[in-house]
LUMSE-411147 format. One record per residue (C-alpha): residue number from 1; residue in three letters; x, y, z. Coordinates in steps of 0.5 Angstrom, whole numbers, plus 500, padded with zeros to 3 digits. Example, Ala and Ser with C-alpha at 12.3 -4.5 7.8 and 13.67 -1.06 7.14 Angstrom:
<site 1 'ALA' <525 491 516>>
<site 2 'SER' <527 498 514>>
This chain:
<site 1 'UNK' <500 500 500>>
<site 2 'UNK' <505 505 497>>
<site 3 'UNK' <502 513 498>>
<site 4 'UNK' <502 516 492>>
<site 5 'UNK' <502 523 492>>
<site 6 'UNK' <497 527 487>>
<site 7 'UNK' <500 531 482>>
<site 8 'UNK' <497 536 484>>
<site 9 'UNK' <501 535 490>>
<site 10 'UNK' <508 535 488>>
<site 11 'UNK' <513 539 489>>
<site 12 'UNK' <510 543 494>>
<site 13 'UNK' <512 546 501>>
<site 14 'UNK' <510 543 508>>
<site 15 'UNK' <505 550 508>>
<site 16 'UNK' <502 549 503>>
<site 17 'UNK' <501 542 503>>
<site 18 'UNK' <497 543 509>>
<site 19 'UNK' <491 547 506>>
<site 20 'UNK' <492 542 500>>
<site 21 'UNK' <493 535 502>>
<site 22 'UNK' <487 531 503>>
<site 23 'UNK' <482 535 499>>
<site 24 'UNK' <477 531 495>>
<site 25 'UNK' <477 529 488>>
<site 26 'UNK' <476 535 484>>
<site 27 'UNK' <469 534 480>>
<site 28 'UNK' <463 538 479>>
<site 29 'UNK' <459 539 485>>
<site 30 'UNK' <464 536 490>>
<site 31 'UNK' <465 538 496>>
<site 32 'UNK' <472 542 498>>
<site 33 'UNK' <472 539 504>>
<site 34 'UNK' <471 531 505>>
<site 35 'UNK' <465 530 509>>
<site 36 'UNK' <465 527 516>>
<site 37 'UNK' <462 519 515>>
<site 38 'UNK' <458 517 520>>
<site 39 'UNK' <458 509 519>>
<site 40 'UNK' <460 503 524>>
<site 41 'UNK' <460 498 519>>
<site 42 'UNK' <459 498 510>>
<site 43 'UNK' <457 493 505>>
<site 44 'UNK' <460 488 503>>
<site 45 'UNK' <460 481 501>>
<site 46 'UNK' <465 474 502>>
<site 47 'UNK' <471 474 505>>
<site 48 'UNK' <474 480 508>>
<site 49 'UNK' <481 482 504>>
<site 50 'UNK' <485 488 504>>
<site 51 'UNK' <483 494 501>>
<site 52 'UNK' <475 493 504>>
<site 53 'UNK' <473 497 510>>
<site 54 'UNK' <468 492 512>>
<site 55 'UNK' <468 494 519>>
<site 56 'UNK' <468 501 522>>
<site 57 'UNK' <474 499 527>>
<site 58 'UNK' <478 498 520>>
<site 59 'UNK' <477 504 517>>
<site 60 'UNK' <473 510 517>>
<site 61 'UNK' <473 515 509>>
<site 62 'UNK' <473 521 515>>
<site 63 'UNK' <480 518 517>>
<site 64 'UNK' <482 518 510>>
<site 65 'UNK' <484 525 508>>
<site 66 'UNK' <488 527 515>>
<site 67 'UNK' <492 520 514>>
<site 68 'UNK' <494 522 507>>
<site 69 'UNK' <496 529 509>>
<site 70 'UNK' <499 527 516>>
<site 71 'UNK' <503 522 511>>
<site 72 'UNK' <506 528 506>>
<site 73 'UNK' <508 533 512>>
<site 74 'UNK' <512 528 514>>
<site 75 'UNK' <515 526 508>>
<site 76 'UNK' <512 518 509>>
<site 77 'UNK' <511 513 503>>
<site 78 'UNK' <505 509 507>>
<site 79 'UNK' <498 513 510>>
<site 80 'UNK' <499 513 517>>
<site 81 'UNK' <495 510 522>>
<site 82 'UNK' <491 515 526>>
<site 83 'UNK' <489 512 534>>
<site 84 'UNK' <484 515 539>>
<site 85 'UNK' <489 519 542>>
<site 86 'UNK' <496 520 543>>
<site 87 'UNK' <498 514 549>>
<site 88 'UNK' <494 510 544>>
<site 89 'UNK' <499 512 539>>
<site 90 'UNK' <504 511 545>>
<site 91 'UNK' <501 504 547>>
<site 92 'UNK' <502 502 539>>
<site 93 'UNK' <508 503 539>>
<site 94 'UNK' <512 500 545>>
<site 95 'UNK' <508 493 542>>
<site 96 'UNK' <513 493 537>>
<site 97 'UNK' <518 491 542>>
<site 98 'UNK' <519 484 543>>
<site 99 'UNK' <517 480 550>>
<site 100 'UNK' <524 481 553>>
<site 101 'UNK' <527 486 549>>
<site 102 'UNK' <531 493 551>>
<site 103 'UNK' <527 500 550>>
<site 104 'UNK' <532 506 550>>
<site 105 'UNK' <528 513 552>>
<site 106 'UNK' <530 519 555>>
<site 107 'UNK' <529 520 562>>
<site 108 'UNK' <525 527 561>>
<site 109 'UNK' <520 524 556>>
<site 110 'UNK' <513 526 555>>
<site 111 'UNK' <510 523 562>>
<site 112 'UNK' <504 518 559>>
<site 113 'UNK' <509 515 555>>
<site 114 'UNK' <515 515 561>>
<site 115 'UNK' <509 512 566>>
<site 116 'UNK' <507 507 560>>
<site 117 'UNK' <514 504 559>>
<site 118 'UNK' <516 504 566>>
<site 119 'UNK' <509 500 568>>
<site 120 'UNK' <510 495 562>>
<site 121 'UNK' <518 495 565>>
<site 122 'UNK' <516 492 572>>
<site 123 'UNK' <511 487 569>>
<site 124 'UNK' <518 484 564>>
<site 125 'UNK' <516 486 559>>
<site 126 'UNK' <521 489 557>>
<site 127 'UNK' <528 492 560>>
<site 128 'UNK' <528 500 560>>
<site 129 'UNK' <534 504 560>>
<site 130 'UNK' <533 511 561>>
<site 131 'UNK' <538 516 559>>
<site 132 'UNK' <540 523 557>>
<site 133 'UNK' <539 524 550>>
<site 134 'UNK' <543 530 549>>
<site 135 'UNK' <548 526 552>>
<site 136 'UNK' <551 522 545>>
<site 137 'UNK' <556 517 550>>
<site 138 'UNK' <550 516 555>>
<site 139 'UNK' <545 513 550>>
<site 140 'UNK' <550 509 545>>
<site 141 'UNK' <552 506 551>>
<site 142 'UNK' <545 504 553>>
<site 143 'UNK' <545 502 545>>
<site 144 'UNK' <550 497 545>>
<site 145 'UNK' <548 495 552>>
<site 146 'UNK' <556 495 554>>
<site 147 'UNK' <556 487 555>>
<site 148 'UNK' <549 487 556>>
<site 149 'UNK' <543 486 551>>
<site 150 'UNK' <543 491 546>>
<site 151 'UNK' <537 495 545>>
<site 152 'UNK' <531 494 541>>
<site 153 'UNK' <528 500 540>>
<site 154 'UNK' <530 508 541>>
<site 155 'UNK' <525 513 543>>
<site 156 'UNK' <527 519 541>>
<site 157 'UNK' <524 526 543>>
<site 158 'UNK' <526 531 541>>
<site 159 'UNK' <526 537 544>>
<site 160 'UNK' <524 533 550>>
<site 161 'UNK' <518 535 555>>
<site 162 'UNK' <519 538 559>>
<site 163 'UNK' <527 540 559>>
<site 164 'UNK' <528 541 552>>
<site 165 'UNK' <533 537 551>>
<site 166 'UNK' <536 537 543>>
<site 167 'UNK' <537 530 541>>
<site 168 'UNK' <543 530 536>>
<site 169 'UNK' <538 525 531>>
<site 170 'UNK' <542 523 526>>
<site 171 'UNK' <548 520 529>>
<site 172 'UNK' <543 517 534>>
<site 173 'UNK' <539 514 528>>
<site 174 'UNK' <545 511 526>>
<site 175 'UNK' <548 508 532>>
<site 176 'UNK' <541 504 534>>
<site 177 'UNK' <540 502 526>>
<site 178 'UNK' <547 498 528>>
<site 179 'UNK' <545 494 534>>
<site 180 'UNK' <538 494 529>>
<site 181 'UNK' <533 497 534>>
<site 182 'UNK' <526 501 532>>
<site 183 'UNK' <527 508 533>>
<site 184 'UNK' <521 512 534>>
<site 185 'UNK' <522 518 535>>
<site 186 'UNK' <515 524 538>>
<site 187 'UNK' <515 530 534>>
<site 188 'UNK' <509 532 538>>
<site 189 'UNK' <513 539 540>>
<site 190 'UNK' <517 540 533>>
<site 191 'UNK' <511 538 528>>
<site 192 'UNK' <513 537 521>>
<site 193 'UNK' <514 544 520>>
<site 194 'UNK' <519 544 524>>
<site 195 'UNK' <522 538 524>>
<site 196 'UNK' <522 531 519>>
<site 197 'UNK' <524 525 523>>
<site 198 'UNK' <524 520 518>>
<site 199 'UNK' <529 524 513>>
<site 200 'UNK' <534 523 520>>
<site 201 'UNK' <533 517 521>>
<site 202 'UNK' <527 515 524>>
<site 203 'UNK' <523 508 522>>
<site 204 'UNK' <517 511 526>>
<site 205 'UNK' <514 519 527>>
<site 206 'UNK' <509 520 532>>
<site 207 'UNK' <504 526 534>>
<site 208 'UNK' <499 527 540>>
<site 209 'UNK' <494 531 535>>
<site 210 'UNK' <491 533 540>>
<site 211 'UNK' <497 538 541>>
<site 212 'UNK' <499 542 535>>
<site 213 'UNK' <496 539 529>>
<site 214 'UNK' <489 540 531>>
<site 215 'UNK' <492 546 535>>
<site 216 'UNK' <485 549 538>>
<site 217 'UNK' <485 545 545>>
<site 218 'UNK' <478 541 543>>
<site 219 'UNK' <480 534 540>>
<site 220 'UNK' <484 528 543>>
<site 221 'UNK' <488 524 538>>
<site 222 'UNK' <494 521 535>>
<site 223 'UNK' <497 518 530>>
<site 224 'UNK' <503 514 527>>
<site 225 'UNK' <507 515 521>>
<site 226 'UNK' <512 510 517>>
<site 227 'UNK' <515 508 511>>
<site 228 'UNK' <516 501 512>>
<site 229 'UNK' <510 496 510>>
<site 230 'UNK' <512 491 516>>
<site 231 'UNK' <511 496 522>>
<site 232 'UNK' <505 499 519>>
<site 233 'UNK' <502 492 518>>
<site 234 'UNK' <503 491 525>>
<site 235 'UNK' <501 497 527>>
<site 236 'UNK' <494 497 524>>
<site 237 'UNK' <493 490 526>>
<site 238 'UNK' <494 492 533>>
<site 239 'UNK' <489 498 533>>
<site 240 'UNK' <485 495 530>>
<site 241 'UNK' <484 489 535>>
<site 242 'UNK' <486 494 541>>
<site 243 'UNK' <480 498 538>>
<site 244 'UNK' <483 504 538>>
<site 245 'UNK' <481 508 533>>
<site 246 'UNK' <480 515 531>>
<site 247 'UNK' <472 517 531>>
<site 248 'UNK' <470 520 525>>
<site 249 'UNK' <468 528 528>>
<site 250 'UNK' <474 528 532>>
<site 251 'UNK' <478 526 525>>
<site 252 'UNK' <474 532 522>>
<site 253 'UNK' <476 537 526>>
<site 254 'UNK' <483 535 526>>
<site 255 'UNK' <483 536 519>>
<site 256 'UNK' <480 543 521>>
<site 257 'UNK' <485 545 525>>
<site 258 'UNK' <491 542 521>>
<site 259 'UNK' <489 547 515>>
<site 260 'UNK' <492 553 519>>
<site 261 'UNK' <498 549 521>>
<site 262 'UNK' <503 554 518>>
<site 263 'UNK' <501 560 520>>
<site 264 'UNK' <499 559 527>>
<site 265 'UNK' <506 555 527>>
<site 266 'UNK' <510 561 525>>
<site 267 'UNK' <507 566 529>>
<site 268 'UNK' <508 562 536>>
<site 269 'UNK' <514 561 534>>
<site 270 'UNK' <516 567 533>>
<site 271 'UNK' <513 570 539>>
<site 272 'UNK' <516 564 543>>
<site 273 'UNK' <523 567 541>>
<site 274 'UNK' <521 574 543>>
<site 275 'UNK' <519 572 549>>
<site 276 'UNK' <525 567 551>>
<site 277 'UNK' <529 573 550>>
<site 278 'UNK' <526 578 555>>
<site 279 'UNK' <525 573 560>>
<site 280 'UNK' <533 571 559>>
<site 281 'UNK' <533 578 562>>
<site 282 'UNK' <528 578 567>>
<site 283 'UNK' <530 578 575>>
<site 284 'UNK' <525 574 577>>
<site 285 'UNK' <528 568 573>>
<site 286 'UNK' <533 564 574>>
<site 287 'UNK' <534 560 568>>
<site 288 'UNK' <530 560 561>>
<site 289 'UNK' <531 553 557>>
<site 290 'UNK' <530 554 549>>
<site 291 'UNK' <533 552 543>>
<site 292 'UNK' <532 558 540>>
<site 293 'UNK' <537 562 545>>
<site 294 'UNK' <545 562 543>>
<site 295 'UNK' <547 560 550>>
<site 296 'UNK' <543 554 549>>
<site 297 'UNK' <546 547 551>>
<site 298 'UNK' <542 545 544>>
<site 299 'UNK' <541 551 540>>
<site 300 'UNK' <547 548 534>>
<site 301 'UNK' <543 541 534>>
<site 302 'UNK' <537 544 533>>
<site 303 'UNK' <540 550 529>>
<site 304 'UNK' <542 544 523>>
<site 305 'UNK' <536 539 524>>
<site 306 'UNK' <530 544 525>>
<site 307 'UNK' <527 549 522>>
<site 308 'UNK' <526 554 528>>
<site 309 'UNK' <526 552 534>>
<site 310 'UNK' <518 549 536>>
<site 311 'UNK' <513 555 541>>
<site 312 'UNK' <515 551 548>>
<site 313 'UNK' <519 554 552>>
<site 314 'UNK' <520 554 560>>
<site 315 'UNK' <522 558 565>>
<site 316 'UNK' <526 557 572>>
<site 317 'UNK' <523 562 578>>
<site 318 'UNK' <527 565 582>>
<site 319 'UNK' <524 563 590>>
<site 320 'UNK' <523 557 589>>
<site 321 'UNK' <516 552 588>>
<site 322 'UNK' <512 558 593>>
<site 323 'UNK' <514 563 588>>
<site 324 'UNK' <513 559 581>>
<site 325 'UNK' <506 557 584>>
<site 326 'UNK' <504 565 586>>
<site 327 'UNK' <506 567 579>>
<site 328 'UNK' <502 562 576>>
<site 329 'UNK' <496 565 579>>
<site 330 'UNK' <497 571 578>>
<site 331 'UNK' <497 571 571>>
<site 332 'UNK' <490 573 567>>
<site 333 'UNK' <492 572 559>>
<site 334 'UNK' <495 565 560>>
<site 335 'UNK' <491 560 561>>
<site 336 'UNK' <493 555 567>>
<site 337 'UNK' <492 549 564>>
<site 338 'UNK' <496 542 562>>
<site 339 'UNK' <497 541 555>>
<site 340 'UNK' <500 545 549>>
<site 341 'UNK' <499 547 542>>
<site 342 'UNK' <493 550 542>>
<site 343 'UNK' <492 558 539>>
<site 344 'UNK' <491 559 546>>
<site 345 'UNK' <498 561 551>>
<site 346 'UNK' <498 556 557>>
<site 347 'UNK' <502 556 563>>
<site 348 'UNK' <503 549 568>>
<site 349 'UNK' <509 548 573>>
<site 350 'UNK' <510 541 572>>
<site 351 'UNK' <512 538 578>>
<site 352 'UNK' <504 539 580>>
<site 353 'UNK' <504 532 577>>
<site 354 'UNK' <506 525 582>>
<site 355 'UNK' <510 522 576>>
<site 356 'UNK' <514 529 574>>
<site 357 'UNK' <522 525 574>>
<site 358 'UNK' <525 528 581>>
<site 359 'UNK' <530 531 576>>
<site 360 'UNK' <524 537 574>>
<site 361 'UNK' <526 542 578>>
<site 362 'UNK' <520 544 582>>
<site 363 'UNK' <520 552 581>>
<site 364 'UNK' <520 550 573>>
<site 365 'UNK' <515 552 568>>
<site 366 'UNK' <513 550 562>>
<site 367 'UNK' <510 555 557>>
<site 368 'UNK' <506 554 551>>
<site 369 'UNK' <506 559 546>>
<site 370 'UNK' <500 561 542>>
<site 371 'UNK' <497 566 538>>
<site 372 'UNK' <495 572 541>>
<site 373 'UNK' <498 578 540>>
<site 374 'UNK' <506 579 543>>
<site 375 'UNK' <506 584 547>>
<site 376 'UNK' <499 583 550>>
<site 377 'UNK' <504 576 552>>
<site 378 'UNK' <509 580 555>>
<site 379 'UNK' <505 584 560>>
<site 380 'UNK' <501 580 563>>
<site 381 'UNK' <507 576 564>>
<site 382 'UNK' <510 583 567>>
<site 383 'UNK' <504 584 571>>
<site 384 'UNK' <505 578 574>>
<site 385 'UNK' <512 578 576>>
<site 386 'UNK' <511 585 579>>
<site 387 'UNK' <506 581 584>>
<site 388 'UNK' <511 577 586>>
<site 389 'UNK' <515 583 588>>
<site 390 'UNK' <510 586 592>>
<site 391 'UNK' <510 594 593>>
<site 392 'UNK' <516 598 591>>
């Protein structure tokens, strides 16, 4: 099942592909968008073979067009497989490692994936080996297993959640390809705008949908995207009897969202940079971590592997957690709210959460960048970091 791009679709940049892929097909009185199908099951006689939708668990036309663009953004030669939410994306994707196998993860992951992996570890499913992605020795070295088992799969996240860490993909690509591991790499943060994990070496990109793709913090999905026949079959036999599909409106109203992808990536953007570099000034912080600064640890990989730097940027307050917290609550604009991605600018210390790694310090705060109007952004930030000071 090789993806073929319409003609009409060759050649264009990722900002345009976004408006055009997915389209229906151009005939007289079509509709421009596809319509949302609404059917659990489709007419059909005999034996079920490939190709037949036969079963609303199996397929589903409304899934179709999101699948198809979600494929050409991230530059896959298969549909990719949409699920009924990220973990479930995540769930799908840890299946691939063999009973007994060796999963490789950062130690700061996204934290449904991280809780996930560790749970299957303690059953023996699988042995996990937490590592420091930014730190290329550390993960080889949990690659190779230094005398022990080698790894079989790599999950790369990068910039990682919630400490942005930047992962020198390329070289870790080829160093889990030698050992012969899967490498799935979560691109929720950098999306395919920003980011194409499958042209550096990844066998498998996965998205939270929900997150930017969707982008107006009302859908819950996810989605996985490869190239390779094997993992995609296996992938869609197990959403299918896990039954962890995508319904038919959510699927919709993500394709929605996914038309205006572009700009809404462009403008947080370059809010995030604006801000990142006022806050690295600002008194009351300690510490700003985003790729996008000089000074960042991870700015010269994600300067030669993206293109930007994403819209999350975190913050360490001085004053500790009390100060963190007081902050949080003194904004008015920024929403405090866990999640990302949406149009809306949302705030939320991270270590509120029981499974936080303990490497998360406990005063850090994870912004997401929307698309409101900058300065509007900055002076609610000021205002809030002038309560925190008191009278003058």
């Amino acid at each position: 099942m090789t993806l073929h791009a319409p003609n009409h679709l060759e050649n264009l940049s990722p900002d345009t592909m976004v408006v055009a892929a997915g389209r229906p097909a151009r005939e007289h009185d079509s509709p421009v968008n596809p319509p949302i199908v609404l059917s659990s099951t489709y007419v059909g006689t005999g034996a079920v073979v490939d190709g037949d939708r036969a079963y609303g668990r199996y397929s589903n036309p409304t899934w179709d067009p999101l699948e198809e663009a979600l494929s050409e953004l991230e530059g896959a030669t298969l549909p990719a497989l949409l699920f009924s939410s990220g973990l479930a994306a995540v769930s799908a994707a840890l299946s691939l490692i063999p009973v007994g196998g060796v999963l490789v993860m950062p130690t700061h992951s996204y934290q449904g994936a991280l809780v996930m992996a560790q749970e299957q570890s303690a059953k023996g499913l699988f042995t996990l080996r937490t590592v420091d992605i930014a730190n290329n020795d550390e993960v080889i070295a949990a690659l190779t297993g230094s005398g022990e088992k080698a790894a079989s799969m790599l999950w790369l996240e990068s910039p990682t959640n919630p400490m942005l860490e930047v992962a020198d993909m390329q070289v870790l690509c080829r160093s889990a390809q030698a050992v012969g591991a899967i490498i799935v790499t979560d691109n929720t943060f950098s999306t395919p705008l920003v980011q194409k994990p499958l042209e550096l070496g990844a066998d498998l990109v996965l998205h939270s949908v929900t997150k930017y793709l969707a982008g107006h913090s009302d859908v819950v999905l996810g989605a996985l995207a490869t190239s390779n026949p094997e993992l995609r079959s296996t992938l869609l036999h197990h959403r299918s009897i896990h039954g962890a599909i995508a319904g038919p409106f959510e699927a919709w109203l993500a394709l929605r969202g996914l038309r205006t992808l572009a700009l809404r990536v462009e403008r947080s953007q370059a809010s995030a940079v604006e801000l990142a570099q006022r806050l690295d000034l600002h008194d009351a912080v300690e510490r700003v971590l985003f790729p996008g600064l000089p000074l960042d640890p991870g700015h010269n990989r994600a300067k030669a592997q993206m293109n930007g730097f994403g819209s999350i940027l975190c913050i360490e307050v001085a004053g500790g957690e009390a100060a963190a917290t007081a902050f949080v609550e003194a904004l008015r604009l920024w929403t405090p709210a866990t999640s990302l991605g949406g149009v809306e600018s949302l705030i939320e210390r991270r270590r509120r959460h029981a499974n936080e790694p303990e490497t998360v310090p406990a005063n850090l705060l994870r912004l997401s960048v929307g698309i409101e109007n900058v300065e509007d952004l900055w002076r609610d930030l000021e205002q809030a970091f002038d309560q925190l000071s008191g009278p003058q």
